[in-house]
N, C-alpha and C positions, 0 to 999 in steps of 0.2 A: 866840695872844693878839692882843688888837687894836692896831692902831697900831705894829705893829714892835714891842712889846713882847716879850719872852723871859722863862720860864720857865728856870730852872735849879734842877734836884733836886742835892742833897747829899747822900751816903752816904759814909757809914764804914764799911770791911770791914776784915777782916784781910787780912796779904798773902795766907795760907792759903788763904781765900778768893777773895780774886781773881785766883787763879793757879791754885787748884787745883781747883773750880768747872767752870771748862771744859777743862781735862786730864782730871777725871773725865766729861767727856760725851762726851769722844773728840777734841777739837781737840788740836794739836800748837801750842807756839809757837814763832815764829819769831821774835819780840823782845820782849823786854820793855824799854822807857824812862820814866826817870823827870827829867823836862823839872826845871833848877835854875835859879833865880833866876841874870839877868845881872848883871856888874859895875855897868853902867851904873844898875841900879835904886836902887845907894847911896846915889846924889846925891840920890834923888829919894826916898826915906824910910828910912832910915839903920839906923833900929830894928825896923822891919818886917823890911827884907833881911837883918837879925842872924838873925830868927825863922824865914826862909823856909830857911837855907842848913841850918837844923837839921832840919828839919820837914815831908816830904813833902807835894805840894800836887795833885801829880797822877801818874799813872800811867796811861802807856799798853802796853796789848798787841797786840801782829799776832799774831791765832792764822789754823789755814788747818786743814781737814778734809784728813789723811793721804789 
């Protein structure tokens, strides 16, 4: 996009899905994390951080071809 502007897509999968997706195309994984909201964010919207600590917000995987 122009001007340093960024695009970001949103999806919603199942874990099912995003785990099982590329186990079935033959990847192995090596980690799966799932990044939580820090203490410090409390200070800084109190009610959000209630909502994040409940609520997956990201999922990452390291897969690698066997």
């Amino acid at each position: 996009m122009a001007d340093g502007e960024h695009s970001v897509r949103l999806q919603r999968m199942s874990m099912q899905a995003v785990v099982g997706e590329p186990l079935a195309a033959g990847f192995v994984l090596d980690r799966l994390v799932e990044p939580r909201v820090t203490e410090a964010y409390r200070a800084i919207d109190p009610d959000r951080y209630d909502r994040l600590l409940d609520v997956p917000t990201l999922l990452a995987l390291r897969l690698r071809r066997p």
